[in-house]
Backbone bond lengths (Angstrom), bond angles and torsions (degrees), N, CA, C in turn:
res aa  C-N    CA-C-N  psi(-1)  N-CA   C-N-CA  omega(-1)  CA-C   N-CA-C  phi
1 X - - - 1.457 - - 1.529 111.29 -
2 X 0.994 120.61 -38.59 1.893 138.14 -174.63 1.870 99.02 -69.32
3 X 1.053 125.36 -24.28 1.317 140.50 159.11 1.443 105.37 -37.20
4 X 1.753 82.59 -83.90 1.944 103.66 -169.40 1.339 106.06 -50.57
5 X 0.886 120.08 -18.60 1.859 123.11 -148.97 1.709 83.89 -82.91
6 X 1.368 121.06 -48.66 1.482 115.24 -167.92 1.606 106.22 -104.97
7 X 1.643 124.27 32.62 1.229 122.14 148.82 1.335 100.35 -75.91
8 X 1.370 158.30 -57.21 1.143 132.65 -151.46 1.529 129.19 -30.74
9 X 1.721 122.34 130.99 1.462 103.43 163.81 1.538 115.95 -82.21
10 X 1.075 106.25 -11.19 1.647 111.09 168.44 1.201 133.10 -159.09
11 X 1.137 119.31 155.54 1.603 143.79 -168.90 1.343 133.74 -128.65
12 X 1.086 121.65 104.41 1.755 142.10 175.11 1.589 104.04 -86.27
13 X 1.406 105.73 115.53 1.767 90.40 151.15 1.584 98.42 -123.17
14 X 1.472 104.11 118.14 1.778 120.98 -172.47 1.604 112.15 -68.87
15 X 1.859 110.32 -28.30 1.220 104.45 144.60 1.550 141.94 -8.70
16 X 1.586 104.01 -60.09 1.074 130.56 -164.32 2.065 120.71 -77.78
17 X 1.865 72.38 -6.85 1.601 79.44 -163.33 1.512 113.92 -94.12
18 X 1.096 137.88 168.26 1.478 130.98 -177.03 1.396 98.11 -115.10
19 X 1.379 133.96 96.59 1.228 156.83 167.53 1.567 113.08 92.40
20 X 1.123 122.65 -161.65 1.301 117.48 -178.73 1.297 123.83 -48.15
21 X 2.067 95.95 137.68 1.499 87.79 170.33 1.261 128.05 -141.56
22 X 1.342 100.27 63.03 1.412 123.10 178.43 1.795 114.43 -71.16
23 X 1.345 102.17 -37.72 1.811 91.17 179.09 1.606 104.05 -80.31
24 X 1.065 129.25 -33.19 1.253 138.12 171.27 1.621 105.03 -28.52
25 X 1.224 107.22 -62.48 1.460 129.87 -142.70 1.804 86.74 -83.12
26 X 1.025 104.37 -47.93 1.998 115.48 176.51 1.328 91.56 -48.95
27 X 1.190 136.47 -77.46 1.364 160.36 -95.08 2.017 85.57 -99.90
28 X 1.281 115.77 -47.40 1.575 137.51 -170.39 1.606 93.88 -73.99
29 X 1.299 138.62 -48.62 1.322 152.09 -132.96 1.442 90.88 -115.09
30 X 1.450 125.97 -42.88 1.597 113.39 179.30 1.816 104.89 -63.86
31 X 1.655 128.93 -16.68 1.256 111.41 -142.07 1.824 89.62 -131.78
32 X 1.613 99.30 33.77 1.219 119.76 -175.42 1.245 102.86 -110.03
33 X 2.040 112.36 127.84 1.249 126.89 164.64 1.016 119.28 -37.76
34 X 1.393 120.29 -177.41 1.282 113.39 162.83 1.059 132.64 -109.25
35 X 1.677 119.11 -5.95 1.898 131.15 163.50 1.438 79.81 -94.79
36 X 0.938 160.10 16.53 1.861 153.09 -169.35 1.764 94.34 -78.78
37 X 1.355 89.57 168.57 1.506 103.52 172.32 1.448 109.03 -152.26
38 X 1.784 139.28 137.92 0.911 127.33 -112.73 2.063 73.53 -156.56
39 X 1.248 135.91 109.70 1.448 149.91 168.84 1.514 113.66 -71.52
40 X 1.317 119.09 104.95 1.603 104.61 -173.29 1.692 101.10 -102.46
41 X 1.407 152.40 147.13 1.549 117.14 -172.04 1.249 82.47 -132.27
42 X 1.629 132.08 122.91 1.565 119.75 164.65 1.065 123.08 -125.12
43 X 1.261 151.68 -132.96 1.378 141.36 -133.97 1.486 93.64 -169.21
44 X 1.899 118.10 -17.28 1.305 104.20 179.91 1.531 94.77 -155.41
45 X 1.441 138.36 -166.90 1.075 116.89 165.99 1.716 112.50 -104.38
46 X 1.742 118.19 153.56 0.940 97.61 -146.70 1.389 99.20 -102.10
47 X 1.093 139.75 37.03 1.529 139.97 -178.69 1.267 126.41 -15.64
48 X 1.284 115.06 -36.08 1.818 117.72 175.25 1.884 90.16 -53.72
49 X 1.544 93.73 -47.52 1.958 81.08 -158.14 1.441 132.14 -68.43
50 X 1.614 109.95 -0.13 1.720 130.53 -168.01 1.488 92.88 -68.00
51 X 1.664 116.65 -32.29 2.061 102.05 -157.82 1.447 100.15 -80.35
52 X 1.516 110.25 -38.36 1.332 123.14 171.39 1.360 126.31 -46.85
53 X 1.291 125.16 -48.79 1.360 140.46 145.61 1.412 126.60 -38.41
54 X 1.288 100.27 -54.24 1.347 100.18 -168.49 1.855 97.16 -71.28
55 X 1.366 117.24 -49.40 1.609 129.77 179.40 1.466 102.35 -63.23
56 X 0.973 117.12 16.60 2.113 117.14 173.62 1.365 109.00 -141.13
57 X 1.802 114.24 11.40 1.498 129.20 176.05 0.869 115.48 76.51
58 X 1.588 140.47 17.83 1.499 136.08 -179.11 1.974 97.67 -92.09
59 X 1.468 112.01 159.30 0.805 126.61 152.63 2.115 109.18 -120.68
60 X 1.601 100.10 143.35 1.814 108.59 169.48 1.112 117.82 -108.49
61 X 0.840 109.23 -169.91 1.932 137.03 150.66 0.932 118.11 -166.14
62 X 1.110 126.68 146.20 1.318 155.42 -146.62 1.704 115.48 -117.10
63 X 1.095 130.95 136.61 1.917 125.35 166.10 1.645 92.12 -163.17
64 X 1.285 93.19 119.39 1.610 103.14 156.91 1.400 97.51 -65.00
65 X 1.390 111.67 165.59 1.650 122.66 -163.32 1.631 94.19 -157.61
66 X 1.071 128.32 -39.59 1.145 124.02 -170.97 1.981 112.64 -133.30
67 X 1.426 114.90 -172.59 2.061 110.35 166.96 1.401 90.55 -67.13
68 X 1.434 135.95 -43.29 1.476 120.59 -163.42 1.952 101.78 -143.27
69 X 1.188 105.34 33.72 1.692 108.50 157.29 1.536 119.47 -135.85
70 X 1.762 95.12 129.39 1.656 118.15 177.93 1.277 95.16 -104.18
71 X 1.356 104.46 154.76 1.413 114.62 164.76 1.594 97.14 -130.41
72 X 1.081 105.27 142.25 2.467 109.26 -174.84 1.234 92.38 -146.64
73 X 1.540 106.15 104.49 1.394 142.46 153.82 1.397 98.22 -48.04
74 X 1.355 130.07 122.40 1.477 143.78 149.86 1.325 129.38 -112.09
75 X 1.095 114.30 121.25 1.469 117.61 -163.31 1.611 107.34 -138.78
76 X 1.406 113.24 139.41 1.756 99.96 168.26 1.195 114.44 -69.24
77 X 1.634 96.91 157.42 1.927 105.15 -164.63 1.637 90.71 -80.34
């Protein structure tokens, strides 16, 4: 598993961001391979963003990791 964890070609922690970070998160995901895998790290889980994803061809997953850290695996479907 400690493998997979450092395939990602990229990594967001939205934490980090000062207000929304929805273009952010686009912005990482447009410039994504296509065997790529794409690290989202947040503070809650982000459920609004799964329909969006899923309706822009991504598939996630999801693991709480921490009281207030997700990590959402994004990958093309």
């Amino acid at each position: 598993m400690e493998q997979h964890a450092e395939a990602h070609e990229a990594t967001l922690d939205a934490r980090e961001i000062d207000g929304e970070p929805f273009e952010a998160i686009m912005d990482g995901l447009a410039t994504l391979s296509e065997d790529g895998s794409f690290l989202l790290i947040n503070s809650f889980e982000p459920e609004p963003l799964y329909d969006v994803l899923q309706a822009r061809g991504f598939t996630h997953e999801t693991e709480q990791v921490g009281p207030q850290k997700y990590h959402v695996e994004i990958r093309h479907a």
